[in-house]
N, C-alpha and C positions, 0 to 999 in steps of 0.2 A: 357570586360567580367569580368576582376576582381572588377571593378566600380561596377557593376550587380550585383554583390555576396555580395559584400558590405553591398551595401543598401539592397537589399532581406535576408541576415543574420541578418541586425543591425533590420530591422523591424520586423521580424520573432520573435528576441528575444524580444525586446521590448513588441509588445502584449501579446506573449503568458508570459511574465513576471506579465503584467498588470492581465491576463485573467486567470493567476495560482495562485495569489497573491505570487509570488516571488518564486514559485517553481521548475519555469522551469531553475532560477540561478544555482541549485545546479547542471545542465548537464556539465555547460563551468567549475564548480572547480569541480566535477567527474574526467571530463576529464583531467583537466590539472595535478588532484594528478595524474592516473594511467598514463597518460605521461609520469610524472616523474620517476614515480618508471621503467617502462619500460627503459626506458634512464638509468637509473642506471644499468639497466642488458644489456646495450648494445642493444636492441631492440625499433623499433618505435611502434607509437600507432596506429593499423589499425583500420580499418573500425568498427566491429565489437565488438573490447573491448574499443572503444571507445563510441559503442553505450550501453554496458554493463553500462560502468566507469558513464554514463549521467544519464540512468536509476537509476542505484544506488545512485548516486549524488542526483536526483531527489525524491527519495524513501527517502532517510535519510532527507532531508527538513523537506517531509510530513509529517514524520512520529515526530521528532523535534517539528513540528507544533503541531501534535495530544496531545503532552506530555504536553505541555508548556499549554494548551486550557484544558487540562483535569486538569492540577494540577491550572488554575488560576481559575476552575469553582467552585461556590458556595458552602459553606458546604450543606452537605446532597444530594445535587443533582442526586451523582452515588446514595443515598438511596432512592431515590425516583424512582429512574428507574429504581432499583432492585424491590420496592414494585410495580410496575406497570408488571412488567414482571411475578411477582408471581403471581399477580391479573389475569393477561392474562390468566395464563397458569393450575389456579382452575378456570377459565370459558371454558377453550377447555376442562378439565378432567370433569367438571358438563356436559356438551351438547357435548358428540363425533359424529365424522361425521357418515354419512352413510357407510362411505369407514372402518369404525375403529368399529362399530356395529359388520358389518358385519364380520370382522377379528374375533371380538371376540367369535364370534359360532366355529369356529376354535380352539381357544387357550383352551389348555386343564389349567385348573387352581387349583393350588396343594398348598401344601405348602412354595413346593421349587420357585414357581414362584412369591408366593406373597413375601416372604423371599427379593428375587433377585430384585423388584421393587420397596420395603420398601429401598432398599440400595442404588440403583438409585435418588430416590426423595432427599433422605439425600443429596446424591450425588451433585446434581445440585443446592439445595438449600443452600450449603457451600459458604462461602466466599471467599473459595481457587479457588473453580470453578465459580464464578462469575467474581472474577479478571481475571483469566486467560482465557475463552470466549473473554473478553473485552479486553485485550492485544495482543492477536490472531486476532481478528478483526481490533483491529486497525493497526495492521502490517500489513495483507491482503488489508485493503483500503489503505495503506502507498503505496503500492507495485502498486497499481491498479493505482492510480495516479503518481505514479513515471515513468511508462510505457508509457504513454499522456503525463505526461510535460514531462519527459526527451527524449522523442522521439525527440520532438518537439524541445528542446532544444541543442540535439544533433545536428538536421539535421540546424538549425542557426548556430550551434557554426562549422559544418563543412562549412557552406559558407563562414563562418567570416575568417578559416584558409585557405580556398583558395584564399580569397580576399590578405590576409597576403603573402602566400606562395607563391600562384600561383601553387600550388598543393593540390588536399584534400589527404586523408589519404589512406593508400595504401590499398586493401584488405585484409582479413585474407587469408594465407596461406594456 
């Protein structure tokens, strides 16, 4: 049975190494930092914070990945997918939908509203909030993939420690 777990761990990790480009690694050093520190408090790593520890493990990768991809990309490039999103977004404000026509028979329009949407456009058109959508985003796709590979990773690197142990990890409590 331990032979079995072996090889269904070692391959498990394997592809989905292959098939995450190296994301699903960050599950088995997840796990083994909050093993540690658990062990330091006199507690084991159960089931649960070890699928925590994998995910995380797996999320910091990704997100490593995204920084490292974003700082070696081209100059101008974040400027050019700023100009493209502004472009986008004076062609939805030229042609609104049917759904947004018809809202605006509704909206009563004053000076306080046009005020409030003058402050908005500046808003979004900032530098500050272009970077931070775009940090926000890529944390959330960080996280989105850390969930998949590290799952994934997780449940290898727990065959691998029963292949080891001859026990997997106890449940949470």
């Amino acid at each position: 049975m331990r032979l079995a777990a072996a090889a269904g761990g070692a391959a498990t990790l394997v592809l989905a190494t292959v098939f995450t480009f190296g994301t699903a690694l960050g599950a088995p050093l997840g796990m083994a930092i909050a093993s540690g520190l658990r062990r330091r408090r006199g507690a084991h790593l159960t089931r649960l914070a070890g699928w925590i520890a994998g995910v995380t493990g797996a999320a910091a990768v990704a997100l490593s990945y995204a920084v490292v991809a974003l700082s070696l990309a081209p100059d101008g490039i974040m400027d050019s997918v700023r100009e493209e999103a502004a472009a986008e977004q004076q062609r939805a404000r030229e042609q609104p939908t049917r759904v947004e026509r018809a809202l605006e028979r509704f909206q009563q329009r004053n000076a306080a509203t046009e005020a409030m949407e003058r402050r908005a456009e500046a808003m979004v058109e900032s530098d500050t909030f272009f970077w931070m959508v775009t940090m926000i985003g890529l944390a959330i796709a960080s996280v989105m993939v850390g969930l998949v590979a590290g799952s994934i990773g997780w449940g290898a690197s727990v065959l691998l420690m029963y292949a080891v142990r001859g026990r997997a990890p106890p449940p949470a409590v």
